[in-house]
C-alpha positions as CSV (number, residue, x, y, z in Angstrom):
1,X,0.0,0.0,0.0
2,X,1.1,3.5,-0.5
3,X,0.2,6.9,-0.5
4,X,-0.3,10.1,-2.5
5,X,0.4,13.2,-1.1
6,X,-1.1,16.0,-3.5
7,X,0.1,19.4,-2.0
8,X,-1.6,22.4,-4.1
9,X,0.7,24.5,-5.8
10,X,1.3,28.1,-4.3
11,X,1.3,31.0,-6.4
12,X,2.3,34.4,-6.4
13,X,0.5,36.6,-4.6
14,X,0.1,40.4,-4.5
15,X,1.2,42.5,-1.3
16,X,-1.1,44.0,0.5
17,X,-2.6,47.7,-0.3
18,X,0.4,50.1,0.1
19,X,3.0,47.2,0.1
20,X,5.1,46.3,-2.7
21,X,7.0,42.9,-3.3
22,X,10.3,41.8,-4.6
23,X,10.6,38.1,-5.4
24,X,14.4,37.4,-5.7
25,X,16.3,34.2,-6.3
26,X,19.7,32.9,-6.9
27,X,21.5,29.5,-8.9
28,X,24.4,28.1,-9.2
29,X,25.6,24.7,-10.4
30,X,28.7,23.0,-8.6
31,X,30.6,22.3,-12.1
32,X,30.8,26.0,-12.9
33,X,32.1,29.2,-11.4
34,X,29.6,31.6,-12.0
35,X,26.0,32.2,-11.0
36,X,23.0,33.9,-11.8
37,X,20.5,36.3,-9.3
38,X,17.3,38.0,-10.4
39,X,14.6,39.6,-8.4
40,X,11.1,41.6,-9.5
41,X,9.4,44.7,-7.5
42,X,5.8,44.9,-7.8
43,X,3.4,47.3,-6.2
44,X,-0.2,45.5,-4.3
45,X,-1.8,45.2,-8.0
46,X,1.4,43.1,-9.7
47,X,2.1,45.7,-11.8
48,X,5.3,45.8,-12.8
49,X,8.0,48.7,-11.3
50,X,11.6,47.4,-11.6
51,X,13.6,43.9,-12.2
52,X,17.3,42.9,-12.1
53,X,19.3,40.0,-13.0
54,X,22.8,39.8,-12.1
55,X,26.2,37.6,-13.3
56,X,28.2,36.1,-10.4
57,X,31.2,34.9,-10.6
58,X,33.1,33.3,-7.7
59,X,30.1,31.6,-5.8
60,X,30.3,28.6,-3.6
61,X,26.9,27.3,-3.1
62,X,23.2,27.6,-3.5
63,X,22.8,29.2,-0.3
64,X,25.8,31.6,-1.2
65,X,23.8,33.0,-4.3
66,X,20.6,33.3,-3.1
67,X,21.7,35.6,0.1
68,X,23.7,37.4,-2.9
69,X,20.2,37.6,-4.6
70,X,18.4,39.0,-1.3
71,X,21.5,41.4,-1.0
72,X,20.8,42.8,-5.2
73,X,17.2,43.1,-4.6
74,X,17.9,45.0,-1.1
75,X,20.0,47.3,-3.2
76,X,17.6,47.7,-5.9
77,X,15.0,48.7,-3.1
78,X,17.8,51.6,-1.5
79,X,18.4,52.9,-5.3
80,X,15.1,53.1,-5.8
81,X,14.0,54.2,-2.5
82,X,11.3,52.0,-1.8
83,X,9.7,51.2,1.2
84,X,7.2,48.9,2.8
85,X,8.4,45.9,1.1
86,X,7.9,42.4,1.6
87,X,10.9,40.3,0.1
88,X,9.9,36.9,-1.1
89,X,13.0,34.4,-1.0
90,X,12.1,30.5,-1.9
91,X,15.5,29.3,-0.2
92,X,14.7,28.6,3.6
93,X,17.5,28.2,4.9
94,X,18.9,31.9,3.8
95,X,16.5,34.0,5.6
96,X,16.7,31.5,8.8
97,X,20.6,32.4,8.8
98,X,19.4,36.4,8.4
99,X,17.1,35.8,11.3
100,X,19.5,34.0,13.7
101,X,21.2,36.4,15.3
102,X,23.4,33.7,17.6
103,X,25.0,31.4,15.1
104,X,28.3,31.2,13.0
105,X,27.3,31.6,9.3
106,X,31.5,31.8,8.4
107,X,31.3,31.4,5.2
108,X,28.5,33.9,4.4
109,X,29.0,36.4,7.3
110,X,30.1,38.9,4.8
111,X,26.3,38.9,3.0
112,X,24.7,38.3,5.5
113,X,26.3,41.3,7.5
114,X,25.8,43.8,4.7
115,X,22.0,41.9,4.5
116,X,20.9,43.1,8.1
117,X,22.5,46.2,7.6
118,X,20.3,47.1,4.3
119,X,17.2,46.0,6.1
120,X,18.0,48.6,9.1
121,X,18.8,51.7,6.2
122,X,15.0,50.4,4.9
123,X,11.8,51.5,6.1
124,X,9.3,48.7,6.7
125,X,11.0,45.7,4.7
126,X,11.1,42.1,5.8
127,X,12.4,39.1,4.3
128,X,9.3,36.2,3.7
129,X,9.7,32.4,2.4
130,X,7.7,31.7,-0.4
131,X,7.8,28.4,-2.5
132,X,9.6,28.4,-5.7
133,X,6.1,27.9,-7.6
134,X,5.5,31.3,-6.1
135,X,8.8,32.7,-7.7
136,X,8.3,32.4,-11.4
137,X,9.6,35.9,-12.7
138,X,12.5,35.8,-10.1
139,X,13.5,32.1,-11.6
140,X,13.3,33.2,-15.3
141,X,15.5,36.3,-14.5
142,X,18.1,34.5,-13.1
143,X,18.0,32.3,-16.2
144,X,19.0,35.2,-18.2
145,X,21.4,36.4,-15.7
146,X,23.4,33.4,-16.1
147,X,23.7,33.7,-19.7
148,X,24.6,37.4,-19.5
149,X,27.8,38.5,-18.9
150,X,27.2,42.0,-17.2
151,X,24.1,43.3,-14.4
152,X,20.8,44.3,-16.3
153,X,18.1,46.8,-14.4
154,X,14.8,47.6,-15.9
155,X,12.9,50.0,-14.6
156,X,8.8,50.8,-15.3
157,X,8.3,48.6,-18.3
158,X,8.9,45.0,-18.1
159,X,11.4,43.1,-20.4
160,X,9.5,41.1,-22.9
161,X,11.6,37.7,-21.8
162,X,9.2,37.8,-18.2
163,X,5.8,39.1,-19.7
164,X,4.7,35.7,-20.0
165,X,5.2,35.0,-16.6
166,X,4.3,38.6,-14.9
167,X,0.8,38.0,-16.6
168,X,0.8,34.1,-15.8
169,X,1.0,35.4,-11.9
170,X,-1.5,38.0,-12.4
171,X,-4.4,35.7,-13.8
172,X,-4.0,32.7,-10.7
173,X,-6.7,32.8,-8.1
């Protein structure tokens, strides 16, 4: 005998009235040096107000790019300066290291450092899991970062590689 466990697919969501959200997220694969992170601001509606994806070089691990990712889109959000922000992150284990003050995090001190900083400089912004069904756009940015060979910012009007998925999100219940 065995069982089926059918867990619903989560999708994105829109902030709250007067919040925005920035769904970020980071790759890497071990047989390469580089990386890829991407992130999308959107106000309470979904529309679109400003995307990033970024080549890295030099990363170590998942974990290592996404907290790089959460560090871009905390950037973005200070450039911009944007507040009452809910970042969306679908790597767990990255915001629990943000969030424990107590341990070691050796390796990724550095980030993580210049991460709690950022979120002090910010008004209102907080750091949420989401599941990585919930991070489409985020995903295909950092699909193009990884090909790229410089940073990209867009600003107002979304890129035509993530319209797809900015209006798949906009259309789930």
């Amino acid at each position: 005998m065995f069982y089926l466990i059918v867990r619903p697919k989560i999708s994105w969501t829109p902030a709250l009235d007067g919040q925005w959200k920035l769904n970020v997220d980071g790759s890497f694969l071990p047989s390469l040096t580089h990386g890829g992170t991407g992130g999308v601001l959107r106000d309470g509606t979904g529309c679109f107000r400003a995307a990033f994806a970024n080549h890295v070089t030099s990363v170590a691990s998942a974990k290592h790019t996404e907290l790089i990712a959460i560090r871009d889109g905390l950037k973005m959000l200070q450039d911009l300066q944007a507040e009452n922000v809910i970042v969306e992150s679908d790597y767990l284990e990255a915001i629990s290291n943000i969030a424990d003050l107590q341990a070691m995090h050796i390796v990724e001190a550095g980030i993580i450092d210049d991460i709690r900083d950022s979120l002090e400089s910010l008004h209102n912004v907080r750091i949420n899991h989401v599941p990585r069904s919930g991070n489409r756009v985020a995903h295909r940015l950092v699909a193009i970062a990884y090909e790229a060979d410089h940073a990209v910012m867009w600003h107002d009007q979304a890129p035509a590689c993530i319209l797809d998925v900015l209006n798949f999100d906009c259309k789930q219940p």
